[in-house]
PADREN-428035 format. One line per 8 residues: number of its first residue (from 0); for each residue x, y, z of C-alpha. Coordinates in Angstrom, 1 decimal. Example, Ala and Ser with C-alpha at 12.3 -4.5 7.8 and 13.67 -1.06 7.14 Angstrom:
2
0 = 12.3:-4.5:7.8 | 13.7:-1.1:7.1
This chain:
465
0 = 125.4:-14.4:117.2 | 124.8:-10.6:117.4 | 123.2:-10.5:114.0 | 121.4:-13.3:114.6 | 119.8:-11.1:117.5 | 119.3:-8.1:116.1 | 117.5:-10.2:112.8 | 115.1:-11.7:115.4
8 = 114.7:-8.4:117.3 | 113.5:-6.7:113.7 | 111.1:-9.4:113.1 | 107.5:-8.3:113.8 | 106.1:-9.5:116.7 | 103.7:-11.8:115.7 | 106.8:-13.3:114.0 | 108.6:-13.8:116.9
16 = 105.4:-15.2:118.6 | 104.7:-17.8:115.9 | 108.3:-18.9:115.7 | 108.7:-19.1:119.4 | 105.7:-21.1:119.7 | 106.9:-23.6:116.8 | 110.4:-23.7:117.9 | 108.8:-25.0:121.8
24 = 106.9:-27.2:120.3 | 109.9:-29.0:118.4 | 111.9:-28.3:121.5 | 109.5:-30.5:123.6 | 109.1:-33.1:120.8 | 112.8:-33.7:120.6 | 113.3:-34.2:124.3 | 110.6:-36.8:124.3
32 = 112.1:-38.5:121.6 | 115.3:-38.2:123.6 | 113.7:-40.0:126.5 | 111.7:-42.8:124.3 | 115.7:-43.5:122.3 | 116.9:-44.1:126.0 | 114.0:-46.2:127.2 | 113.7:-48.1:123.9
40 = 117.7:-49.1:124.5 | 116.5:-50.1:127.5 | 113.7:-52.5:125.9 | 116.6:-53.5:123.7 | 119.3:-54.2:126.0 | 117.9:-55.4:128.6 | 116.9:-59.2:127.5 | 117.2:-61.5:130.8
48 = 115.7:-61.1:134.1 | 117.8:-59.4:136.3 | 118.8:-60.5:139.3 | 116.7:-58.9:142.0 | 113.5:-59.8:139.7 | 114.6:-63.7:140.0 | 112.0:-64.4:142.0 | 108.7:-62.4:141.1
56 = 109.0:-62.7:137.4 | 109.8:-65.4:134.5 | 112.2:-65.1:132.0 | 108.3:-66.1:129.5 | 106.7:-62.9:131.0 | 109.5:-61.3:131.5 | 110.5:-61.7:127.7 | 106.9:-60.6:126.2
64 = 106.6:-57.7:128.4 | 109.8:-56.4:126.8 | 108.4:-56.9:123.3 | 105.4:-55.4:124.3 | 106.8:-52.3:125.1 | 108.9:-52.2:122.3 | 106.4:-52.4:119.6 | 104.7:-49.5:122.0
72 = 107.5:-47.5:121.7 | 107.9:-47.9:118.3 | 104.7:-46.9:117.4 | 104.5:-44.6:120.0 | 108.0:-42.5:118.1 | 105.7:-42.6:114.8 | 102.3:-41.2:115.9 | 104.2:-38.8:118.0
80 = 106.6:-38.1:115.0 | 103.3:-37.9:112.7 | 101.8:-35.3:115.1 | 104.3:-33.3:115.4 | 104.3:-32.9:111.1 | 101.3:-32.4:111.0 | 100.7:-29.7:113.8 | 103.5:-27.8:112.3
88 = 101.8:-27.9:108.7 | 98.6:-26.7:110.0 | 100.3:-23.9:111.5 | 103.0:-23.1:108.4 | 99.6:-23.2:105.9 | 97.6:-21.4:107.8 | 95.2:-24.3:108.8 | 93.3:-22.6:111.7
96 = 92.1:-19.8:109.5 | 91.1:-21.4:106.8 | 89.4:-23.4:109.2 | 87.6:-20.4:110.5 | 86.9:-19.2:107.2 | 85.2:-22.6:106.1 | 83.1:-22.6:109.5 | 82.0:-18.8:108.7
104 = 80.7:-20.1:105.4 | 78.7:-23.5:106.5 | 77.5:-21.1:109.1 | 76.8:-18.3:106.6 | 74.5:-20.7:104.5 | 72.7:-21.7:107.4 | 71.4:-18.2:107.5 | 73.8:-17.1:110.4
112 = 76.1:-14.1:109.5 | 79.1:-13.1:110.8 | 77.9:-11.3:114.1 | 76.6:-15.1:115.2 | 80.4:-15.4:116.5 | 79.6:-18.8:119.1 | 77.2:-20.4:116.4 | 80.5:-20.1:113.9
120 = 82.7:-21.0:116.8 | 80.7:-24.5:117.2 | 80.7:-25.1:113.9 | 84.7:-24.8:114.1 | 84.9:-26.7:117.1 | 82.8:-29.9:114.9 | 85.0:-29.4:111.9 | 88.5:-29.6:114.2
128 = 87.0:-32.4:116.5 | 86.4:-34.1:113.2 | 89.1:-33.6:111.3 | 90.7:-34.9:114.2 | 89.1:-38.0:114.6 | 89.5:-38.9:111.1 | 93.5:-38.0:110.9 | 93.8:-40.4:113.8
136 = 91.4:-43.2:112.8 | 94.7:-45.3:111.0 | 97.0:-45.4:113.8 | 94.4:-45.9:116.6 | 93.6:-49.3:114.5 | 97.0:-50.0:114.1 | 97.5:-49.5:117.7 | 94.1:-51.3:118.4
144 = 94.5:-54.9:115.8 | 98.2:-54.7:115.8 | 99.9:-54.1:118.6 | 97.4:-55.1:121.3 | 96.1:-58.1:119.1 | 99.4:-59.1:118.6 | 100.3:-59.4:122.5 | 96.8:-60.6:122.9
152 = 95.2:-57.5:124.8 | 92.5:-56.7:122.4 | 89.2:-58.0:122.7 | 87.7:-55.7:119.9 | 86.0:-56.8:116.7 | 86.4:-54.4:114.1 | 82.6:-53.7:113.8 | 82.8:-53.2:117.9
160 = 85.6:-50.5:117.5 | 83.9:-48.4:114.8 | 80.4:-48.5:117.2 | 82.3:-47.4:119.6 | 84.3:-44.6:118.1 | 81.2:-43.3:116.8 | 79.9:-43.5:119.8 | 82.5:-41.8:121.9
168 = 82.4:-39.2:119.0 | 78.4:-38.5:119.4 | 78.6:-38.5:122.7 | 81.3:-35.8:123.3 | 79.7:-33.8:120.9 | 76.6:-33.7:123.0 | 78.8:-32.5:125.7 | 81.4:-29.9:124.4
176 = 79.6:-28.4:122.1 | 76.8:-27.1:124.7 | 79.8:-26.6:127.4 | 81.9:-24.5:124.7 | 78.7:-22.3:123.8 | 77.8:-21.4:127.4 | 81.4:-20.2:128.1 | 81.4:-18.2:125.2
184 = 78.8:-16.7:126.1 | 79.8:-16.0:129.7 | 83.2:-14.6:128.8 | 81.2:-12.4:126.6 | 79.0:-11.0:129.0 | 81.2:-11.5:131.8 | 82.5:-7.9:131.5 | 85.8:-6.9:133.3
192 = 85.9:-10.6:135.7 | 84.3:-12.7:133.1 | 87.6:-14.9:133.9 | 85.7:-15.7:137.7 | 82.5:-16.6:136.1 | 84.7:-18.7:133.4 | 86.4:-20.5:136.0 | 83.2:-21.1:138.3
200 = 81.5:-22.5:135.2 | 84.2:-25.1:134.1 | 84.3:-26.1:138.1 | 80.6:-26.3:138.0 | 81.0:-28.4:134.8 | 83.8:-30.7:135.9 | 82.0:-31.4:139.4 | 79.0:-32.4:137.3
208 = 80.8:-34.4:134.6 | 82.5:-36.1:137.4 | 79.0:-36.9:139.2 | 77.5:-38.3:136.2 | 80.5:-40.2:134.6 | 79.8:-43.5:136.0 | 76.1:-43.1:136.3 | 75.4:-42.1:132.8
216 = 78.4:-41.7:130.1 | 79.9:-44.8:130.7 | 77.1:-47.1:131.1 | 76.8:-45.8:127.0 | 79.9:-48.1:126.5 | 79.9:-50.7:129.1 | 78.1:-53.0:130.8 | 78.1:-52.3:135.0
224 = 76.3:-54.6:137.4 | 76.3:-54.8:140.9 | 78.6:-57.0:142.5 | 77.0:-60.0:143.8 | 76.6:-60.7:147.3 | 79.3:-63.0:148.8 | 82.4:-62.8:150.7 | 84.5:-60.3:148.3
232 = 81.1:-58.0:148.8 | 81.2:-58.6:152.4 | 84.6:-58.2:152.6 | 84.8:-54.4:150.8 | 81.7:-53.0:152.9 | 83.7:-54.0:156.1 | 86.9:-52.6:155.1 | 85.4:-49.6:153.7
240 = 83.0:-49.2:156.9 | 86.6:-49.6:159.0 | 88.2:-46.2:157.7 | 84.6:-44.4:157.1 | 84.6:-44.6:153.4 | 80.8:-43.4:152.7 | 80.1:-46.4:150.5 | 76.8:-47.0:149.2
248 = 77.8:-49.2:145.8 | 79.8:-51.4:144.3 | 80.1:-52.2:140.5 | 81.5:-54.6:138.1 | 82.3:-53.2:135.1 | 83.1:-55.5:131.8 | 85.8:-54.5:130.4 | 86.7:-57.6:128.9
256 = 84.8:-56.6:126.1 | 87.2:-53.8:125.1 | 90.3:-54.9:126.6 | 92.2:-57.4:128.5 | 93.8:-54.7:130.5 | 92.6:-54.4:134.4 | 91.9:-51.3:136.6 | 90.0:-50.1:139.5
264 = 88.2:-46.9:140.8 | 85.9:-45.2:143.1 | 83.7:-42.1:142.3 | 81.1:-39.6:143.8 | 80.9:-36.9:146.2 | 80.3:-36.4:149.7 | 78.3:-39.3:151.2 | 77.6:-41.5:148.2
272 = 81.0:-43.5:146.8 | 80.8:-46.0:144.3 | 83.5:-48.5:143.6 | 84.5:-49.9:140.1 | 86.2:-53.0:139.7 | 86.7:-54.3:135.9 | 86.0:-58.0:135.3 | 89.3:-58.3:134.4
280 = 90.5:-57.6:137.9 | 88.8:-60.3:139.4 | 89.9:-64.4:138.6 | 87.1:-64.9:139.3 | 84.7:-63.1:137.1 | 87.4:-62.4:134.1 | 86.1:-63.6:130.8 | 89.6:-64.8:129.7
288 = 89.7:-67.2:132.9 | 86.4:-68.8:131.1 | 85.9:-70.9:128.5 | 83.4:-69.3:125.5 | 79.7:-70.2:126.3 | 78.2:-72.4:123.9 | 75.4:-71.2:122.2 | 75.3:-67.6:121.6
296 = 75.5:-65.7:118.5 | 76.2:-62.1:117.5 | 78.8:-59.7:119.0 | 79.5:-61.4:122.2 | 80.4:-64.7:120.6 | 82.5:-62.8:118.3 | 84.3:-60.8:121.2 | 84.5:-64.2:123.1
304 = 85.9:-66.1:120.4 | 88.9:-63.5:120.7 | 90.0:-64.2:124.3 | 93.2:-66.1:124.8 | 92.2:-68.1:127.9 | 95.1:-67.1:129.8 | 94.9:-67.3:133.6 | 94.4:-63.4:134.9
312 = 93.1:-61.4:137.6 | 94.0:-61.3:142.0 | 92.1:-63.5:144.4 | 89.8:-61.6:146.5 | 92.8:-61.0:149.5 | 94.3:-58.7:146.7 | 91.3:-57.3:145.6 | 91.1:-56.1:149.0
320 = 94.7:-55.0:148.7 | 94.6:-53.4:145.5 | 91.0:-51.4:147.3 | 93.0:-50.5:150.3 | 95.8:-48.7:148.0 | 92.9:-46.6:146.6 | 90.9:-45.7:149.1 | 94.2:-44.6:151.0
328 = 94.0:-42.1:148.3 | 90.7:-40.9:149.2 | 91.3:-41.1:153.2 | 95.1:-39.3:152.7 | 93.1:-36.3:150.8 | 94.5:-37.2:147.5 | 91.5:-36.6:145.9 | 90.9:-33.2:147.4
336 = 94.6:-31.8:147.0 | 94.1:-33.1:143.0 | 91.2:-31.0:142.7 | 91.9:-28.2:144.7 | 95.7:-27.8:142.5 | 93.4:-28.4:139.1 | 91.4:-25.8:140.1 | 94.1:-23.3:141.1
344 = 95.8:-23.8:138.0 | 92.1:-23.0:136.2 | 92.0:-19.7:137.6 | 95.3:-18.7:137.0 | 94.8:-19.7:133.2 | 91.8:-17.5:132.9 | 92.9:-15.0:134.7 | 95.9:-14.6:132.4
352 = 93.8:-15.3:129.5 | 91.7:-12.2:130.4 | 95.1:-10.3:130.5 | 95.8:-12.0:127.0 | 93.1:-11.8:125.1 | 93.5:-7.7:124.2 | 96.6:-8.7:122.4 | 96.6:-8.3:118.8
360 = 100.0:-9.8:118.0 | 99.0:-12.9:119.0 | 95.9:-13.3:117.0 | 98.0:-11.9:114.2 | 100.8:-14.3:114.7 | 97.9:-16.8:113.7 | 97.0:-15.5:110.5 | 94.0:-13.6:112.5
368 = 95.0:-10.2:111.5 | 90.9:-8.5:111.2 | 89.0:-10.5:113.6 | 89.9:-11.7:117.3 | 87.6:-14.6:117.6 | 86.8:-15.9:121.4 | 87.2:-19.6:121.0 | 90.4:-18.8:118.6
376 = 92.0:-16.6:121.7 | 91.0:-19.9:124.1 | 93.2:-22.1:121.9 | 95.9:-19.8:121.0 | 96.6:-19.3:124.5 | 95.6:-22.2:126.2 | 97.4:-24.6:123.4 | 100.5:-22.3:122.3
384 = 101.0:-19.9:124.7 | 101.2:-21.3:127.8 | 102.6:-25.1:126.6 | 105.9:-23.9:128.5 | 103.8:-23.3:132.0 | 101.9:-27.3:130.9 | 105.4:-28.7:130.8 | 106.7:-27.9:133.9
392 = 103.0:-27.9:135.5 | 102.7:-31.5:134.2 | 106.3:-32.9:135.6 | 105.8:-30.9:138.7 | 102.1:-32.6:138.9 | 104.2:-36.3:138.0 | 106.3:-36.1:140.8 | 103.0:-35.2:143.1
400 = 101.4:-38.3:141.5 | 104.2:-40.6:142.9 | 104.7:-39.0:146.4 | 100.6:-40.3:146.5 | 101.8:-43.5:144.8 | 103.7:-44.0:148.1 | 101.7:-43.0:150.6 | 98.5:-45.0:149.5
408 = 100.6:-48.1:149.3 | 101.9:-47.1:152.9 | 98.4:-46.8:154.3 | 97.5:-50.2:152.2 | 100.3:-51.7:154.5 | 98.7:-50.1:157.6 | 95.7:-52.1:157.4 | 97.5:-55.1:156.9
416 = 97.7:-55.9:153.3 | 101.0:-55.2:152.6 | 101.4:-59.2:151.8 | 98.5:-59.2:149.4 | 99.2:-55.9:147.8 | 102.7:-57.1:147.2 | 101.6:-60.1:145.2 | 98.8:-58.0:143.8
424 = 101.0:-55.5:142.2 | 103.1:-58.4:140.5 | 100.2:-60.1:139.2 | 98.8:-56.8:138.4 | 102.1:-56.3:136.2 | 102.2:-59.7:134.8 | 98.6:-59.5:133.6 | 99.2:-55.8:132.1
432 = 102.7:-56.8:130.4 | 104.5:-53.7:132.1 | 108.3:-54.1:131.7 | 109.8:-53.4:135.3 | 113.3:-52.0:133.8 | 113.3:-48.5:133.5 | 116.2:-45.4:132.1 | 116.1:-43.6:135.1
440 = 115.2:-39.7:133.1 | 112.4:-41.4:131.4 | 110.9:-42.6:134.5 | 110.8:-39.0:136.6 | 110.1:-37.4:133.4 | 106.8:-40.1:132.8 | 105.9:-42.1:135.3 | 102.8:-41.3:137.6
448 = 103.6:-44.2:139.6 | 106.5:-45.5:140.5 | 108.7:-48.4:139.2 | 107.7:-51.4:140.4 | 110.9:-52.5:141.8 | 110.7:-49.6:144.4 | 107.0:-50.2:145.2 | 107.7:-53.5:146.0
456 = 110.9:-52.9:148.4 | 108.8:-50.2:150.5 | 106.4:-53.1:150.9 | 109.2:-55.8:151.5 | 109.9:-55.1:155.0 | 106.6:-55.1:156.4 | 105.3:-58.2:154.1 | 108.1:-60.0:156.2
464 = 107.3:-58.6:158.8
């Protein structure tokens, strides 16, 4: 044990860096596999309803929700097996600077030298972005006409899914590349606290992004329209008016078109909230409630001809519910706490970035021994360095996630939905095929919100009430 030590203490230091870094990375990818083994015994084992779920779930559902998570699992231990290869290789063959290299020459030929470090650095950026796209082209279609066709979530055709993943592609393109060549730019300029002009560009930039989400981006890849006027409207604007919810819009989103999978948000700032419900949410606007129109032609009688016509969706009373839950996030703060811990954590990472950044050794570790590229240092330390702090940030930020969990369904209950939301949440599971048996360690290391079972029994007492 000794020698071992004093072997690694002689090893350079950008030795010890770039094993260290490899070895976490391993470290990490073992004890997820560790959790996925436990939960996919789980999945396994567990094959009739249990007792306390007698009476919300079938032994049907119940039986393909635990087959669908299976296959997920499954497929989830390859890809994340796959990944894990093929990070590693990258880094043993010295991917990232041949990388570099390859962007200096496009670049080069272009008629920009060397000194044009941020016009290199985009083309890097393109060349990683795709590289990364194309490596995980297979198993998103596996995952995509596979698995979700198989359990009869997709609602894809395959000429839909490459539109849209070149899309999606273009699209953030348009918006990293610009982002990434600004905040080059200001960290070089920046001088001694470049990392406080960094940090007040990427909040600037996240505010922003956030703002024009809904409005703009994802109008590129779905349809939104207003929700028509009618009770569920009328409904929404008086419960939202009752706990001063500034809301000025509410959309329908069709996700059908994608998916078969339901969700629901609200965006915005200040004094201008928009709600999102997908179709799917709704029974009474889901496309897999309907039977195909007669008549048309082209993508959307392709994409209808794909539904399974199985009932979906809450009535309105839990669409209420389901509403209540997340605008209890809003009212409880949720939303402010998230942002105000995301952006705490930002300025901490720049700042130590800025203390980083002068080190040598860890460019070198990365086969960067003559250069010390900007956007390299922003990945080497951002991605390698502090993947320990991400861990534990990310659990710690799990267990936040499910405290909020709590309290919006407690606030849900304090308007009176606590009925609604209660059947809302089982429907909600049903439709999504999410297995309510969970190992215990995989669930506090994973879950953002809690198991259903223990949702449902804080809600028990008052839905008797």
């Amino acid at each position: 044990m000794a020698l071992s030590g004093d072997l690694w203490a002689e090893l350079p230091a950008e030795r010890r860096i770039f094993c260290s870094v490899l070895l976490f990375s391993w470290a990490v990818y073992l004890w997820e596999a560790f959790l996925a083994h436990r939960q996919r015994r789980v999945y396994r084992t567990t094959t009739h309803v249990p007792q306390e779920l007698g009476q919300i779930m079938d032994s049907e559902t119940f039986e393909k929700s635990r087959l669908y998570q299976l296959d997920k699992s499954t497929f989830s231990f390859w890809s994340g097996l796959y990944s894990e290869v093929e990070g590693t290789m990258i880094l043993l063959c010295g991917g990232i600077p041949f990388l570099w290299k390859l962007s200096g020459q496009i670049s080069g030929r272009a008629g920009f030298g060397p000194e044009y470090e941020i016009v290199q650095s985009l083309v890097f950026l393109l060349l990683a972005t795709l590289f990364s796209a194309v490596t995980g082209l297979p198993w998103s279609l596996y995952n995509t006409f596979v698995i979700e066709e198989k359990h009869g979530f997709n609602q894809q055709t395959l000429g839909f899914f490459f539109k849209d993943a070149i899309k999606k592609f273009v699209v953030t393109q348009c918006i990293l590349l610009p982002v990434t060549s600004l905040l080059l730019y200001i960290i070089k300029i920046g001088g001694d606290y470049f990392f406080i002009y960094a940090w007040l560009f990427t909040l600037v930039v996240s505010l922003v992004l956030v703002t024009i989400y809904a409005d703009y981006i994802a109008p590129l890849f779905d349809k939104f329209i207003p929700l028509p006027e009618g009770e569920l409207k009328q409904q929404i604007e008086t419960m939202a008016k009752s706990i001063d919810f500034p809301l000025t819009k509410v959309y329908v989103v069709e996700g059908s078109k994608r998916s078969s999978h339901s969700n629901a948000y609200f965006y915005g700032f200040f004094k201008n909230k928009r709600i999102v419900l997908f179709d799917t949410l709704l029974e009474e606007y889901s496309a897999l409630n309907k039977e195909p129109a007669e008549g048309e032609d082209g993508e959307n009688e392709e994409a209808k001809s794909k539904t399974k016509n199985k009932k979906q969706g809450c009535k309105n009373e839990e669409v209420l519910a389901v509403l209540g839950h997340e605008l209890g996030h809003w009212k409880l703060g949720h939303t402010v706490k998230n942002i105000i811990i995301s952006q705490m954590n930002s300025f901490l990472c720049f700042f130590l970035f800025a203390v980083l950044i002068g080190q040598k050794e860890l460019f070198a570790a990365f086969g960067f021994y003559d250069t010390q590229p900007t956007l390299i240092g922003l990945m080497i330390i951002f991605q390698f360095i502090f993947s320990p702090y991400n861990e534990v940030l990310s659990f710690c930020l799990t267990v936040l996630s499910r405290r909020f969990e709590f309290q919006a369904d407690a606030f849900a209950k304090e308007l009176g939905k606590a009925k609604d939301l209660y059947s809302a949440l089982i429907k909600l599971n049903k439709d999504n095929l999410g297995f309510p048996v969970s190992d215990w360690i995989f669930s506090m290391w994973h879950y953002s919100h809690p198991p259903l079972l223990e949702r449902l029994q804080a809600l028990k007492d008052a839905k008797q009430e």
